[in-house]
C-alpha positions as CSV (number, residue, x, y, z in Angstrom):
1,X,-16.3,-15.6,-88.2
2,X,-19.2,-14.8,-86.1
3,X,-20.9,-12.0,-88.7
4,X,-20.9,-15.0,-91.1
5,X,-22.4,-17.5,-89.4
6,X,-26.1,-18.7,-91.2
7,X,-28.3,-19.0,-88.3
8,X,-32.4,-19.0,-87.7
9,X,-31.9,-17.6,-83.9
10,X,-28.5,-16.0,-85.1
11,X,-28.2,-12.3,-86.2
12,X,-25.7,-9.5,-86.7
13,X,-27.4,-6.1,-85.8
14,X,-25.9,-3.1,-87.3
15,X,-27.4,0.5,-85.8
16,X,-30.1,0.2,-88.8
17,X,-31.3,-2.9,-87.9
18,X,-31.0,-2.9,-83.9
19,X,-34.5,-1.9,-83.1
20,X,-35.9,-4.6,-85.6
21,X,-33.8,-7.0,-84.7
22,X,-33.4,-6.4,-80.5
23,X,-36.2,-4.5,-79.2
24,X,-38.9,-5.8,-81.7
25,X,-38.0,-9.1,-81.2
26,X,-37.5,-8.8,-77.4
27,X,-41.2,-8.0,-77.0
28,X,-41.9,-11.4,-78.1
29,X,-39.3,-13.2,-76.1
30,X,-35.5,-12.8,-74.8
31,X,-33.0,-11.5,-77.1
32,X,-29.2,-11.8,-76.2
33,X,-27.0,-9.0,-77.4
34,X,-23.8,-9.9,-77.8
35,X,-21.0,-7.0,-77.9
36,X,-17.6,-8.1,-79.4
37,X,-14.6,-7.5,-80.9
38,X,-12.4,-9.6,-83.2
39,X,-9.6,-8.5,-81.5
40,X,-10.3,-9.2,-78.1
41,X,-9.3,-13.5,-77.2
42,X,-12.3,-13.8,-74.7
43,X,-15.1,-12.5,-77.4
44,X,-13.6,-15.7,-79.7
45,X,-13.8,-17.8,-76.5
46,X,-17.2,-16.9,-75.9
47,X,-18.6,-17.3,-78.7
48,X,-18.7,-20.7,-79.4
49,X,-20.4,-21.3,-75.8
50,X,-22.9,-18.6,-77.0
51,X,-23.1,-20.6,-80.5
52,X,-24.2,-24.3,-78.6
53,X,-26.8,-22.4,-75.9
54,X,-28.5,-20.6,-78.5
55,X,-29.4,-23.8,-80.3
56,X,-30.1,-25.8,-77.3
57,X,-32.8,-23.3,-76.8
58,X,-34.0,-24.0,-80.7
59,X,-35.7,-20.4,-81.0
60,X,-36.8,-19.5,-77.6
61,X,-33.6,-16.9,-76.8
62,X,-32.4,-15.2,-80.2
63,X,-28.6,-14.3,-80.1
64,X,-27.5,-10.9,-81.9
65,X,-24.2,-10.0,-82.4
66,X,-23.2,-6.5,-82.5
67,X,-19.4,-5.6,-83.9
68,X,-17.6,-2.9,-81.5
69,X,-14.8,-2.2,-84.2
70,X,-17.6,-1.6,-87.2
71,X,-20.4,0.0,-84.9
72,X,-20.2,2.5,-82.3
73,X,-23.5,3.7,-82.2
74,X,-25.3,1.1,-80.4
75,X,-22.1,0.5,-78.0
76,X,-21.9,3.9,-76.9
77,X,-25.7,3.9,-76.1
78,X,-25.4,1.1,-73.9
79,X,-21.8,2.5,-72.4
80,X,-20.0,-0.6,-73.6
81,X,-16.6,-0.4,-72.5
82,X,-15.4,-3.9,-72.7
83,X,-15.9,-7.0,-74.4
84,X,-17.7,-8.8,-74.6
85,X,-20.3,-7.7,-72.8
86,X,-23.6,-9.7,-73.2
87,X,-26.6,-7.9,-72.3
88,X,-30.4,-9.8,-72.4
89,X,-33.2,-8.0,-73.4
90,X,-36.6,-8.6,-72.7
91,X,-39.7,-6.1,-73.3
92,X,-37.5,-3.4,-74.7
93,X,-35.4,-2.8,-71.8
94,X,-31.9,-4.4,-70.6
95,X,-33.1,-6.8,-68.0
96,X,-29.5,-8.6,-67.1
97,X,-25.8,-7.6,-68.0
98,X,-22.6,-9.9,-68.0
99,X,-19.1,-8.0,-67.7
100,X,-16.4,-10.3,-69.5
101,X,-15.9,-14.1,-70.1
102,X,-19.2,-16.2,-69.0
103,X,-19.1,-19.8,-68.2
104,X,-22.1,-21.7,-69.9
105,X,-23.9,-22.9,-66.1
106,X,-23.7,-19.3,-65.1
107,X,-25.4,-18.1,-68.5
108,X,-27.8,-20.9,-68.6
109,X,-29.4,-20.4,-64.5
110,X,-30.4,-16.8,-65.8
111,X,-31.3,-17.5,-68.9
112,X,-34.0,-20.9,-67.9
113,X,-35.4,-17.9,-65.9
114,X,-36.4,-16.2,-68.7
115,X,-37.3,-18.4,-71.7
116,X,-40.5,-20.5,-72.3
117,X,-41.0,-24.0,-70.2
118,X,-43.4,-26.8,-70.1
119,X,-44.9,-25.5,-67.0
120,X,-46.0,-22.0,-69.1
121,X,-48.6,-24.3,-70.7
122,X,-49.7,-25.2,-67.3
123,X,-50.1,-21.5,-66.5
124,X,-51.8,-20.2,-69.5
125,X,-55.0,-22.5,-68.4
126,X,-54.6,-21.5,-65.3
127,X,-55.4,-17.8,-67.1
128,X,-57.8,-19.1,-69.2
129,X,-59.3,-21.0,-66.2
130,X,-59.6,-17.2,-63.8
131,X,-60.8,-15.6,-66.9
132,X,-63.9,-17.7,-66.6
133,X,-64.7,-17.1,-63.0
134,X,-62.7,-20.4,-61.7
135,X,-60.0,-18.9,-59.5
136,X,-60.0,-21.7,-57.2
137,X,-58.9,-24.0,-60.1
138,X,-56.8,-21.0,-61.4
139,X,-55.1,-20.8,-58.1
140,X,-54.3,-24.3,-57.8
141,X,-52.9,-25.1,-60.7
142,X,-50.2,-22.0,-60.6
143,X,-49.4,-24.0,-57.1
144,X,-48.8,-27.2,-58.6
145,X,-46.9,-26.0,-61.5
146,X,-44.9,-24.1,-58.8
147,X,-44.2,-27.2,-56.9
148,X,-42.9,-28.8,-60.1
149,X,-40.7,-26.3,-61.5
150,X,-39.6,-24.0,-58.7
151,X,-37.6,-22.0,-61.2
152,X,-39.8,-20.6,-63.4
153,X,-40.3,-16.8,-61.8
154,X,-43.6,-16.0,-63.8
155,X,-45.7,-18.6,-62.2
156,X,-45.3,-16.9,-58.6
157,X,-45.5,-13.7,-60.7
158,X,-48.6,-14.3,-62.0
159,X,-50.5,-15.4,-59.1
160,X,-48.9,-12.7,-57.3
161,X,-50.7,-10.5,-59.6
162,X,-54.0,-12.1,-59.2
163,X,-53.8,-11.8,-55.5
164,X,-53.2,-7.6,-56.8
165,X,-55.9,-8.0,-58.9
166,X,-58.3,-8.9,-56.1
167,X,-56.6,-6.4,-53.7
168,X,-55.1,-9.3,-51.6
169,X,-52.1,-7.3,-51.0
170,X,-50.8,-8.7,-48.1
171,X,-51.1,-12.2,-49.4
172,X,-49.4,-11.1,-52.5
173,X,-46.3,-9.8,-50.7
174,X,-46.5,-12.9,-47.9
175,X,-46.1,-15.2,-51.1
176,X,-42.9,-12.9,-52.7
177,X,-41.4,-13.4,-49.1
178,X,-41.4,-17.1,-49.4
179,X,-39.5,-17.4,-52.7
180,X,-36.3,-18.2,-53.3
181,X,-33.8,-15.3,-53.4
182,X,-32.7,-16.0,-56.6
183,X,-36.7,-16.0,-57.9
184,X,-37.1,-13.0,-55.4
185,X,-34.7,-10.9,-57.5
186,X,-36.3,-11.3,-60.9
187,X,-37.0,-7.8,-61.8
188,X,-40.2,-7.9,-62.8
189,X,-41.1,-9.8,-59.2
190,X,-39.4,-7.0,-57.2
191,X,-40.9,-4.2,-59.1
192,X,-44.2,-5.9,-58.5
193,X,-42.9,-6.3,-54.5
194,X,-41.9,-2.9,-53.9
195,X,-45.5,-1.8,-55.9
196,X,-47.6,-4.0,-53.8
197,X,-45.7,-1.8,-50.4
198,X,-47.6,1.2,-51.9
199,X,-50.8,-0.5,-52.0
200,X,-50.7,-2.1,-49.1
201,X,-50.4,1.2,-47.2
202,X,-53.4,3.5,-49.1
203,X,-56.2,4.5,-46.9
204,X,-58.9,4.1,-49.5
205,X,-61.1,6.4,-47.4
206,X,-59.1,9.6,-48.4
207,X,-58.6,10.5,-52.1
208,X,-56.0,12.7,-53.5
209,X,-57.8,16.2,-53.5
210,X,-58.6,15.1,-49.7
211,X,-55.5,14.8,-48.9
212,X,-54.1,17.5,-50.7
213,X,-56.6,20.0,-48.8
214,X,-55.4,18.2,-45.4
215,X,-51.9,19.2,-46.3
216,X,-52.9,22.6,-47.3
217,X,-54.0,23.0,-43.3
218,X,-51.2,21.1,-42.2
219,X,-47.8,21.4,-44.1
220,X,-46.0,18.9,-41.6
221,X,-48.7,16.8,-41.3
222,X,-46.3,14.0,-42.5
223,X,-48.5,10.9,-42.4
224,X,-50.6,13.6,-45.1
225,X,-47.8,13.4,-47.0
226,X,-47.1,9.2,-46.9
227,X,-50.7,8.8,-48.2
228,X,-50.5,11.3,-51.0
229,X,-47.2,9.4,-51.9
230,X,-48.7,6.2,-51.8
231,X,-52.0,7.4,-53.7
232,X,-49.9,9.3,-56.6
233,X,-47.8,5.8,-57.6
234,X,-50.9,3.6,-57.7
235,X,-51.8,5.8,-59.8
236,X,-49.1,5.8,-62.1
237,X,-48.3,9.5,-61.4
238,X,-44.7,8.9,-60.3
239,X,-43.4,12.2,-60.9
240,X,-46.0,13.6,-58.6
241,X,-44.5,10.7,-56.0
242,X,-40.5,11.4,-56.1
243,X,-41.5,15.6,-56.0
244,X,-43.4,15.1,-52.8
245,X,-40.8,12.3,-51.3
246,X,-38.2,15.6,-51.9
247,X,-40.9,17.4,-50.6
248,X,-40.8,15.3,-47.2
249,X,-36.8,14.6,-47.3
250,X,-36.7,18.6,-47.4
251,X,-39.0,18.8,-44.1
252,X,-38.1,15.8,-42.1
253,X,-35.2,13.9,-43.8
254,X,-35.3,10.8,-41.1
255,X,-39.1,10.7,-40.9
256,X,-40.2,7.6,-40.1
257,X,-37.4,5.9,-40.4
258,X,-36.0,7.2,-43.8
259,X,-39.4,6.8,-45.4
260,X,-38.5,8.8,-48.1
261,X,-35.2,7.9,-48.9
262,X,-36.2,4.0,-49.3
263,X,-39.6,5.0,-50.8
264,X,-37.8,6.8,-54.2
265,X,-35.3,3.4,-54.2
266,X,-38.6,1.6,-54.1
267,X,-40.1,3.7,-57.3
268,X,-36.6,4.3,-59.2
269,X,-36.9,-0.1,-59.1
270,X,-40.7,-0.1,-60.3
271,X,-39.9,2.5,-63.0
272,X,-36.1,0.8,-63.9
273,X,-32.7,2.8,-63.8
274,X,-32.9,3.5,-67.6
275,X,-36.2,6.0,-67.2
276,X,-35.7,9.5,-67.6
277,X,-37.7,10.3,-63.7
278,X,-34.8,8.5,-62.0
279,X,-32.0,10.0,-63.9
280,X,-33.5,13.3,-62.8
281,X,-34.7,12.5,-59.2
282,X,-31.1,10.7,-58.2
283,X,-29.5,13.6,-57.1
284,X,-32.1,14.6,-55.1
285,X,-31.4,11.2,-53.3
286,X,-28.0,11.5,-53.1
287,X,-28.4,14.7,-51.0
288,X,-30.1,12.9,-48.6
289,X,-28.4,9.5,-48.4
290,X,-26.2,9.5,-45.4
């Protein structure tokens, strides 16, 4: 049975032990959660393809099994309504979901996205290298490890947030373009894309209280109102941002081109659909999204 199975990188989490166990843990790398039921045929099929991956990976993806017919707790808070659902944490947050029986190639192309390869050695000197003052030799390296394992998202992610670091904006979002979809859709790349939109757009030459006093003068000075957008989520003011996107949706609804509508999808991505701003600021969307 699977709660009885003796395991290093297997556990059974119970609502007691789920934070230790899953988000703890996932701050240190992924942790599969995997929801199931005794009495469901698919959960026993599952398993045992869960059961090989898990020690292919020897330690770098944990597996935790969580019981649907002993705990409801945990199930409810992640509105499980089947199994088995799997759901991979990383960072303590949900970063993918699978709905039903998963075939081991379809499991193992996300999770090789996700857990440690040889070419993270590669990019930890290239860290160590921009930490002394050699981003040349920084750079390159990142491209060479990127031309030798295409898959690994956080090397593109990592340069992309050098580029960020050094304000090279446009280069940073020039290089996202370039990738791969499947590497494009990591989440952590497309919150960094639709971030980098932001910055790329701030006229440094106007702070907020600037702004704010130009808007005063001017309520439909809409361009006013994009820069004080753009200035509140760099920095990290997002509730500020969505009121004043409602703000411009309430005003001018199709300014340009739906600004405001595909700005709040862009900061419900950066801030992730499980954070409190985007549970209250959806409806607000919705009003406006047709």
């Amino acid at each position: 049975m699977i709660e009885t199975l003796e395991s290093p990188y297997i556990h059974a989490a119970t609502a007691d032990t789920f934070t230790s166990l899953v988000l703890d843990n996932s701050n240190l790398g992924p942790v599969l959660v995997n929801f199931w039921s005794q009495k469901a045929g698919p959960c026993l099929r599952q398993y045992p393809i869960l059961d090989k991956m898990i020690h292919h990976y020897e330690g770098r993806v944990l597996l935790v099994n969580i019981d649907t017919e002993s705990d409801h707790m945990i199930p409810r808070e992640y509105g499980i309504t089947s199994v088995p659902t799997l759901k991979l944490f990383r960072n303590g947050h949900v970063v993918e979901t699978w709905h039903g029986f998963q075939s081991e190639v379809d499991l193992t192309k996300i999770l090789d996205t996700y857990v440690a390869r040889d070419s993270d050695q590669s990019l930890a000197q290239a860290i160590h290298l921009y930490s002394e003052g050699n981003s040349v030799g920084a750079y390159e390296m990142i491209a060479e490890a990127i031309v030798s394992d295409p898959v690994n998202p956080r090397l593109p992610l990592v340069m992309c947030k050098l580029l960020k670091h050094e304000e090279r904006y446009a280069e940073a979002l020039k290089l996202i373009d370039t990738l791969p979809e499947d590497i494009r859709i990591y989440d952590e790349i497309a919150q960094l894309y639709d971030l980098l939109s932001f910055y790329l757009n701030v006229d440094q030459a106007k702070d907020i209280d600037t702004i704010l006093t130009c808007i005063e003068s001017s309520p439909d000075d809409m361009d006013a109102r994009q820069q004080l957008v753009a200035q509140y989520v760099i920095q990290q003011m997002y509730e500020k941002a969505l009121i004043e996107l409602v703000n411009i949706m309430d005003i001018d609804p199709a300014y340009n081109e739906n600004y405001a509508q595909k700005s709040m999808l862009k900061i419900f991505n950066i801030l992730a659909n499980d954070h409190e701003l985007v549970t209250k600021f959806r409806p607000s969307l919705r009003r406006y999204a047709h």
